[in-house]
BAROSE-5950 format. One record per residue (C-alpha): x, y, z. Coordinates in steps of 0.25 Angstrom, whole numbers, padded with zeros to 4 digits, always signed. Layout:
<sites>
XYZ;...
</sites>
This chain:
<sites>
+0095+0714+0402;+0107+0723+0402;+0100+0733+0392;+0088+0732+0401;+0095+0737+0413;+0103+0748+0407;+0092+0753+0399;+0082+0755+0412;+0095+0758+0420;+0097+0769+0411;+0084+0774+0408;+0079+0773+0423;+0093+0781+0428;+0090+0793+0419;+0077+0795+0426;+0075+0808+0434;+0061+0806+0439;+0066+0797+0450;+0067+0811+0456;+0081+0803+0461;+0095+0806+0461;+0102+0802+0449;+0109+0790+0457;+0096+0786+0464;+0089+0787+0449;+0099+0777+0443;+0100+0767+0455;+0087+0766+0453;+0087+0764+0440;+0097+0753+0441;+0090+0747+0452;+0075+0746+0441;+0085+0739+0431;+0090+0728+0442;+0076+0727+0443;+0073+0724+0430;+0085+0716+0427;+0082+0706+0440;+0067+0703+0435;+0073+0700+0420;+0078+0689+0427;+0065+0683+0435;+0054+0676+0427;+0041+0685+0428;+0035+0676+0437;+0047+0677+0447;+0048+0693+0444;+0034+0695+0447;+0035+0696+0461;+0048+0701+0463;+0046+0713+0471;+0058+0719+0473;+0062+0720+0457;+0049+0724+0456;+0050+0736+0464;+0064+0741+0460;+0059+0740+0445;+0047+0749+0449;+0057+0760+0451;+0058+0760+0437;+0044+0769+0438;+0041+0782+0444;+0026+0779+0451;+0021+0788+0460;+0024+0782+0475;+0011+0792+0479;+0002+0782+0471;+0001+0765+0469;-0004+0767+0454;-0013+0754+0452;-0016+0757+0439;-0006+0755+0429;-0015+0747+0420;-0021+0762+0417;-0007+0768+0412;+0007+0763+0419;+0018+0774+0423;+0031+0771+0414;+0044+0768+0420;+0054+0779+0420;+0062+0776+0410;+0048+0776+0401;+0046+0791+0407;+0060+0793+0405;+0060+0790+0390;+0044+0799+0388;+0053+0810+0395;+0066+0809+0386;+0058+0808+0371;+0048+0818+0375;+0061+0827+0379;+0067+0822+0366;+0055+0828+0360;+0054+0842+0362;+0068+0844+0358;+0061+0845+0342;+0049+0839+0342;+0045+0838+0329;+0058+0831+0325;+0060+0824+0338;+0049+0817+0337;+0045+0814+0324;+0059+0813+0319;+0065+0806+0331;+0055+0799+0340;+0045+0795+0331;+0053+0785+0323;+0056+0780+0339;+0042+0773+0338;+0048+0762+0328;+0058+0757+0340;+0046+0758+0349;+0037+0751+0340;+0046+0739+0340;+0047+0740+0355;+0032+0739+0354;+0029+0727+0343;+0041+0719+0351;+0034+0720+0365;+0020+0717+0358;+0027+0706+0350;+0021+0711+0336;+0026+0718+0325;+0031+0731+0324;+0021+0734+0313;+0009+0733+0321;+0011+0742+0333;+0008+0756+0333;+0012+0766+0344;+0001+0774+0351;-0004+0779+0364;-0013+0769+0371;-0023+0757+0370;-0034+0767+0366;-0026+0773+0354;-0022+0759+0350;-0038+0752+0349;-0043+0764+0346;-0035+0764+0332;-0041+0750+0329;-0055+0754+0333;-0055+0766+0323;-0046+0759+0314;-0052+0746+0311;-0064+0747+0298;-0076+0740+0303;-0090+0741+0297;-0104+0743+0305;-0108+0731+0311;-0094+0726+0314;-0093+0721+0330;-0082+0722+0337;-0084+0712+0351;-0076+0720+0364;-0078+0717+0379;-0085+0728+0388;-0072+0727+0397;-0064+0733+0386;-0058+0746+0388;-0067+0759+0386;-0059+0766+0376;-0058+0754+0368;-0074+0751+0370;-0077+0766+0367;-0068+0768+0352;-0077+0754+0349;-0089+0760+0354;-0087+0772+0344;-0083+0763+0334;-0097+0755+0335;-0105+0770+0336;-0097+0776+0326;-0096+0763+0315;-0109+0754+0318;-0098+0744+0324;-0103+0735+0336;-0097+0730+0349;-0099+0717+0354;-0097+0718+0369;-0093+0708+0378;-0094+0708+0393;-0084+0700+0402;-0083+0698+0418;-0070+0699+0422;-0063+0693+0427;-0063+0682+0419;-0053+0668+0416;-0062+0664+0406;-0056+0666+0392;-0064+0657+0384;-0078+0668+0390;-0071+0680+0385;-0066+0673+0371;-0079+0666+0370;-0085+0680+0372;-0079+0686+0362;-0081+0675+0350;-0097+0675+0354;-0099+0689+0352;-0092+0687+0339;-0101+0688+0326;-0098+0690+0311;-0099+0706+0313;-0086+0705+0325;-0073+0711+0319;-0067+0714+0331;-0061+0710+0345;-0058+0720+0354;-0051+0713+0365;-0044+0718+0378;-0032+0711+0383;-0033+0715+0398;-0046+0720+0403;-0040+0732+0409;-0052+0735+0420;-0048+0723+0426;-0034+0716+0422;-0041+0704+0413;-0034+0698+0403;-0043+0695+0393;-0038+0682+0382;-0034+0690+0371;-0025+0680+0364;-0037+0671+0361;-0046+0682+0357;-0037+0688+0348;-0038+0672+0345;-0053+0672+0341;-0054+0685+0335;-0045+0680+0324;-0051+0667+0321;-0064+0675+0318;-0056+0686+0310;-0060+0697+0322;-0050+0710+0324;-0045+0707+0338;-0041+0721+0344;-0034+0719+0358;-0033+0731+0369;-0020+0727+0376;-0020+0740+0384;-0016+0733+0397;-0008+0720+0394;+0002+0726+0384;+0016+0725+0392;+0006+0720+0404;+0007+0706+0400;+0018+0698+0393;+0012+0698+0380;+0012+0699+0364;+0002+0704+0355;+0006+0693+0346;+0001+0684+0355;-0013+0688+0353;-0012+0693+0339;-0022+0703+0339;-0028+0713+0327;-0024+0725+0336;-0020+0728+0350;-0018+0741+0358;-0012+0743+0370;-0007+0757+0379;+0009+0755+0382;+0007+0766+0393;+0001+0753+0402;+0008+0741+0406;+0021+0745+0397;+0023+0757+0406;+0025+0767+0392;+0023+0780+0392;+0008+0787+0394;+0001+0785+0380;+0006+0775+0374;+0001+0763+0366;+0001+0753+0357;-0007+0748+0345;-0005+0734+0338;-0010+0731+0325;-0009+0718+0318;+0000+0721+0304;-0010+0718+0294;-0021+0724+0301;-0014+0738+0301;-0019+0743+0287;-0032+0742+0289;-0033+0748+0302;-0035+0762+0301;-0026+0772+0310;-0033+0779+0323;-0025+0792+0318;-0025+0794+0302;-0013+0794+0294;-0011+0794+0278;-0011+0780+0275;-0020+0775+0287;-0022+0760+0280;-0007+0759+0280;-0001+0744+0284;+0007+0752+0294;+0005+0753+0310;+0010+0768+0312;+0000+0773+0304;-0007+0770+0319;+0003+0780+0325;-0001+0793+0316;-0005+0800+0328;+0002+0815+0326;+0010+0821+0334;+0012+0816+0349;+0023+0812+0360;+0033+0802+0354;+0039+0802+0369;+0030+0790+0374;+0030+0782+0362;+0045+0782+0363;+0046+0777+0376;+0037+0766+0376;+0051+0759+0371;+0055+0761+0386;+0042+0755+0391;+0046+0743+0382;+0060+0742+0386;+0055+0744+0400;+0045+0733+0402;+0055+0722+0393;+0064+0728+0405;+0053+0720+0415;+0049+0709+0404;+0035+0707+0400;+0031+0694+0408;+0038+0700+0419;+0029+0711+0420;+0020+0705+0416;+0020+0694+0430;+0022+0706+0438;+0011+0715+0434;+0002+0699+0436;+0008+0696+0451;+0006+0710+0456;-0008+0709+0450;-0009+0696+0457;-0003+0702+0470;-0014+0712+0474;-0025+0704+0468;-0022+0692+0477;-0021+0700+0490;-0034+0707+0488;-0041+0696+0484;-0041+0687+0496;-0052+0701+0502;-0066+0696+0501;-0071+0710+0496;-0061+0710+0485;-0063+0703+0472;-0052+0703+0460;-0057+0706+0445;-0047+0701+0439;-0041+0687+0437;-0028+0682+0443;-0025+0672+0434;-0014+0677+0424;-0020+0673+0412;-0031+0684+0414;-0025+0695+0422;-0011+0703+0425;-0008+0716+0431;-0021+0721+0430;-0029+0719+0443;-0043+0723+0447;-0051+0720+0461;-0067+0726+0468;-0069+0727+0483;-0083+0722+0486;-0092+0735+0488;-0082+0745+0483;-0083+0751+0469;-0068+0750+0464;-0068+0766+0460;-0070+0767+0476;-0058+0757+0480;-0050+0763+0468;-0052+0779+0473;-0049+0774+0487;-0036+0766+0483;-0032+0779+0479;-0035+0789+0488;-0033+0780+0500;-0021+0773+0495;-0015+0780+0484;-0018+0768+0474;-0023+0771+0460;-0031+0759+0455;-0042+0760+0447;-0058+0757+0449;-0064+0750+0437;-0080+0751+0434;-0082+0745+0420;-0093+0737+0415;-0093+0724+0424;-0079+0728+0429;-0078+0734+0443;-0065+0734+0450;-0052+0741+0455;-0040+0740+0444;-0028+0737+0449;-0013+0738+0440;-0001+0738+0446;+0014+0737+0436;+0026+0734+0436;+0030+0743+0447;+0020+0740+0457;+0024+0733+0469;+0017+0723+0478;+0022+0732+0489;+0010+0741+0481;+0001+0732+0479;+0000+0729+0495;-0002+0743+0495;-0015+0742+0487;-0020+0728+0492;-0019+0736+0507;-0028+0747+0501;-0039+0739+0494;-0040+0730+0507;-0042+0741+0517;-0052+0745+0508;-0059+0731+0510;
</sites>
């Protein structure tokens, strides 16, 4: 705990973009790790609603007090001492970058890379460092062999630019997509894992499965489906885009073939940055998005030949980490649930409003989601914003159609009556 508080005590003092005397800069500072050091000792359910840590720890970020940014599940802003760190290697840089970088920072991402493997409780050996979710599938996409005729089974509610890089797979290599069409939002498990076993035949190689819808915030049972695809000997590819440092859990637990995920989200890392996971003995034969010289190599940096590019985010991602150990993962991960709870509750007792998204915590966390009877979500989203400087986001998507709602770590309720005031007037 003592190395908790003098790390963010020293990081968060040396920040100059409090725009803030330096006294000012480092009582603040100190007052974030009080902060932090008092929720370490509640549980997370008595954390979760503790609205004066809560609020002190949110100095820790540098929002914009002009806008309430609702849509942190799109990409999260990073907490000084992340921007901070960005600043110092980038500056660290350009002193020599050729030798700086490649000499010096690039044999920083072994450190990282352990950071990593231990927060997704897996081998250091299986996780490659890139630049989001997209970059991460996309290497399996294009790296797995499959021959015409193969079907892989996919839900329409997956994310486009997964749905897409299939969709060129199965025009470029004769594949097919099985689709599968869910309501949400749904409790019923056993109709989404039944769903997936049905459209299951001797031609089905693979499982793309999302972890958290992210239209709407449902969580869909990936342990079990990760389950089933392996008693049928099924690749189980898993997009974790939106549940990785969201929600207190390990990729072990679900022991997929692959998983991606974007660290820029709910881990608050720098812009563009991401995480692949490959399963060890799966890693030679999957061939790397961007070639190298020994692309069947049993090695997982061969996924990381990407040429020259910034070695100042990767490097502070091992702030992002230290930062959310700092707040602990099931901490976090009950606030982010109760602050979901607490604007859905209020708006649901309105008759015109309806929730698309479950409140039971088995199928939904931060991630929120809400219509207003005869109003087009893009309609109350634009008016949020212009009326109440709230940014949301409108959601029109096969059978989907809602306002998404995401609030983090430094949202407080105290924002969220803001927002709850704005969508009844609208009422």
């Amino acid at each position: 705990m003592t190395n908790r508080r003098s790390f963010l005590q020293k990081s968060l003092a040396a920040a100059s973009a409090f725009s803030l005397a330096p006294l000012a800069a480092k009582a603040i500072a100190e007052d974030v790790a009080d902060a932090l050091q008092s929720l370490n000792k509640l549980s997370p359910l008595q954390a979760a609603n503790d609205e004066d840590l809560w609020t002190r720890m949110a100095q820790a970020y540098t929002v914009s007090p002009n806008i309430l940014n609702l849509n942190n599940g799109g990409v999260s802003p990073q907490p000084k001492v992340v921007q901070d760190a960005v600043d110092r290697y980038y500056r660290y840089s350009n002193e020599a970058p050729s030798y700086y970088m490649w000499q010096i920072l690039d044999k920083g991402r072994e450190p990282v890379r352990r950071k990593l493997a231990d927060l997704a409780g897996v081998s250091p050996k299986s996780i490659a460092i890139n630049r989001n979710t997209t970059e991460a599938l996309a290497t399996v996409t294009w790296g797995l062999t499959m021959q015409k005729g193969d079907e892989i089974i996919m839900t329409k509610q997956d994310y486009p630019n997964m749905i897409q890089a299939w969709k060129q797979k199965e025009m470029r290599d004769g594949i097919k997509i099985v689709w599968l069409n869910f309501t949400l939002p749904t409790e019923n498990e056993d109709e989404i894992v039944t769903g997936f076993i049905n459209a299951t035949t001797s031609r089905t190689k693979i499982w793309h499965i999302t972890h958290m819808i992210n239209w709407t915030g449902q969580i869909m049972p990936v342990k079990r489906l990760c389950e089933e695809a392996r008693k049928r000997n099924i690749i189980s590819i898993v997009d974790g885009a939106h549940t990785f440092a969201h929600m207190d859990y390990k990729i072990s637990d679900f022991n997929p073939d692959y998983f991606g995920t974007s660290l820029h989200k709910w881990l608050c890392a720098p812009f563009g940055t991401g995480m692949l996971y490959v399963k060890e003995e799966n890693i030679a034969g999957l061939w790397p998005l961007f070639p190298n010289d020994k692309p069947q190599l049993n090695d997982i940096k061969k996924f990381e030949s990407l040429g020259t590019r910034s070695f100042a985010p990767e490097q502070a991602i091992g702030q992002a980490i230290d930062f959310h150990h700092a707040i602990g993962s099931k901490r976090k991960e009950e606030r982010l649930r109760y602050l979901k709870d607490y604007w859905c509750q209020k708006l649901m007792k309105h008759p015109k409003i309806k929730l698309t998204i479950s409140l039971n915590p088995a199928y939904s966390c931060a991630l929120g989601s809400f219509s207003i009877e005869g109003m087009e979500p893009g309609v109350i989203s634009s008016r949020l914003m212009s009326e109440h400087q709230i940014h949301t986001v409108s959601i029109e998507w096969e059978n989907i159609s809602c306002v998404r709602v995401t609030p983090h770590v430094y949202t407080t309720t105290r924002d969220l009556d803001r927002f709850v005031e704005a969508v009844l007037k609208m009422c």
